[in-house]
N, C-alpha and C positions, 0 to 999 in steps of 0.2 A: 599649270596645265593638268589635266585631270589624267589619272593614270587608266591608261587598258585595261579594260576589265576581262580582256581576252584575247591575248598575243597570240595564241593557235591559231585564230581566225583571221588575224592580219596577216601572220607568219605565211599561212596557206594559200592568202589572197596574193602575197608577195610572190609567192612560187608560182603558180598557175599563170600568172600574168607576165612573169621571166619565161615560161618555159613553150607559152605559148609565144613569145616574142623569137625567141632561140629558133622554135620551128619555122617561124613565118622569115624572119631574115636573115639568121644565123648567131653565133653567139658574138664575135667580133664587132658584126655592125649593132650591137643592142647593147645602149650605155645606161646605167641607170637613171638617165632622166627618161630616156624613153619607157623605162619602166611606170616611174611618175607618172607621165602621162598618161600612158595606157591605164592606170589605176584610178587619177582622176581626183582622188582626196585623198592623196597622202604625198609629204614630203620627201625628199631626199633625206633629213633628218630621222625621220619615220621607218626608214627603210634601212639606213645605217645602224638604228637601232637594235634590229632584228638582223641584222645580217652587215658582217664588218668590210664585203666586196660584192662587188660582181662574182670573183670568184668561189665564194664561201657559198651565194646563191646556185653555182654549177653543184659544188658540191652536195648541197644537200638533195637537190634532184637527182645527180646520181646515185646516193644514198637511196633514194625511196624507187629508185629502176633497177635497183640492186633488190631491194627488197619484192617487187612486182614479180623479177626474176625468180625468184627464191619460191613464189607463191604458185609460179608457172608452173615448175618442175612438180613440186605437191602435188598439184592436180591433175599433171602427166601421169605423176606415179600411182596415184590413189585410180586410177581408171583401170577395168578388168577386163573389156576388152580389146587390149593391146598387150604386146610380149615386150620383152626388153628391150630387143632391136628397135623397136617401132617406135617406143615411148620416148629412147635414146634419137631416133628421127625427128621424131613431133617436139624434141626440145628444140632441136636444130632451128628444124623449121620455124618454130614458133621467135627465137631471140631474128632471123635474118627476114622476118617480114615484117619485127615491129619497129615502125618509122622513128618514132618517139626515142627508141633506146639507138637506132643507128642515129640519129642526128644528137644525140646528148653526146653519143660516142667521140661526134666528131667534133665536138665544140671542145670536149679535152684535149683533143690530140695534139695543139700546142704545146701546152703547158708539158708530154713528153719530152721537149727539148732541155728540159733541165734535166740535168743527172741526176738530183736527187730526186725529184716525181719519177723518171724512168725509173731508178730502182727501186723506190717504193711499190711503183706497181707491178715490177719484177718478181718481188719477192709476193705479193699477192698472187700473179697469178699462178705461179710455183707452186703456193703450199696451201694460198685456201680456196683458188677458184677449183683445183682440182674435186674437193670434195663436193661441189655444186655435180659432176657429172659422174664420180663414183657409184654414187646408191645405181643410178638407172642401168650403169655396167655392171654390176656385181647382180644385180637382178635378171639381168639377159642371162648373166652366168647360172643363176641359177634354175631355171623354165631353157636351159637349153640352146637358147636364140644367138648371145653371144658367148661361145665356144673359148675365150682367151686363157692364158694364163699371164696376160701381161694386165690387168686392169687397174693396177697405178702408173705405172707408165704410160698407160694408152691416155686417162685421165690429165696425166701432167700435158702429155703430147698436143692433145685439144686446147688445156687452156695456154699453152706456151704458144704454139703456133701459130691458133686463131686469134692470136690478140698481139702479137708480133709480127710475125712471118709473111704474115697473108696481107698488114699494112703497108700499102702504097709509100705511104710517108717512109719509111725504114724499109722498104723493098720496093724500088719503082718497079711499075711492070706497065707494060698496057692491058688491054683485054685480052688479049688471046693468052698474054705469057702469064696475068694471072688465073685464067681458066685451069693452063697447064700446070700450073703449082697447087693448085686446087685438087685436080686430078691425082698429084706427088701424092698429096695428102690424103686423099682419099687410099688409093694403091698401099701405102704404110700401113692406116688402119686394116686395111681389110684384110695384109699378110698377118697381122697377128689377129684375124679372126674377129674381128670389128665391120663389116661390110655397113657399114651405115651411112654412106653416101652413095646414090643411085642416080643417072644423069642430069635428073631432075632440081633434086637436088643442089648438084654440081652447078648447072646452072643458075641456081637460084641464092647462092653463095657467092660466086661471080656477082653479080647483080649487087646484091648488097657490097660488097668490099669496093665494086670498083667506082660507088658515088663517094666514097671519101677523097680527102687533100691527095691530088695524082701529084704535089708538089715534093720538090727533091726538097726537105729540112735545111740541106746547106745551100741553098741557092741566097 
């Protein structure tokens, strides 16, 4: 068999063609032959070669929505007309309206039911998601806009909350009670001088959280 002369470009064809399946059906219902398929000339062989699951496949996609994210904020921050408060908004904004990253979102949110994935991402988003929302706080801090003296705890508080707290999976709620825990949230930040959620907002964070799994984990 004649080797690849360029595994990046099958690697890549491998991805986009998982991740388009993920958005179109979900990750559950999309088994690796349906990938095959969709692909058209390449085996399951082919594709275990470059990737040892399904789930190595989730992973690398959210590796590269991780990095998208990372690219976001850059050029949130490198923008001059906008203050700290605002830039800290348009990130907001920007992670709850992109489809891609809430539907990758939810295709992991199984795999939380193992304790050791749940603390793995515990301890993620404890120590390194915070530093993804420090610069644009520490920038409000400095132009004036966000007034705190708490901006490592504010920092922990987003990424511990929004990515625990606010899930249905691990917080049932329906609409209204997660709008209201949303509101919690928002009132927290704004007492330590964080006002970075505004109704609109509010509502539009509802919105995203409440298409995830509204199932109870122990059912």
């Amino acid at each position: 068999m004649a080797r690849n002369a360029h595994p990046e470009v099958t690697e890549r064809r491998i991805l986009e063609a998982a991740r388009d399946l993920f958005m179109e059906q979900g990750y559950e219902k999309t088994s690796i032959q349906n990938i095959v398929d969709r692909l058209g000339n390449l085996s399951k062989g082919a594709i275990y070669h470059h990737f040892k699951s399904k789930e190595a496949i989730l992973d690398r996609l959210n590796s590269a929505d991780w990095d998208y994210s990372q690219g976001e904020r850059d050029h949130i921050m490198g923008r001059d007309d906008l203050n700290g408060l605002q830039k800290l908004r348009a990130l907001f904004t920007v992670a709850i309206n992109n489809e891609e990253h809430r539907k990758l979102n939810e295709a992991g949110l199984p795999f939380l039911d193992d304790p050791t994935t749940l603390a793995s991402n515990l301890n993620f988003w404890a120590t390194e998601l915070p530093k993804h929302w420090l610069p644009i706080i520490e920038e409000g801090m400095r132009d004036g806009s966000i007034p705190t003296e708490y901006q490592q705890e504010a920092a922990e508080l987003i990424s511990l909350l929004a990515n625990y707290w606010l899930l249905t999976r691990f917080y049932p709620a329906n609409r209204a009670q997660l709008h209201h825990r949303i509101q919690c949230l928002a009132t927290m930040l704004s007492a330590i001088n964080i006002p970075v959620f505004d109704d609109e907002l509010i509502d539009q964070t509802c919105d995203f959280y409440a298409q995830f799994d509204k199932q109870d984990p122990h059912d």
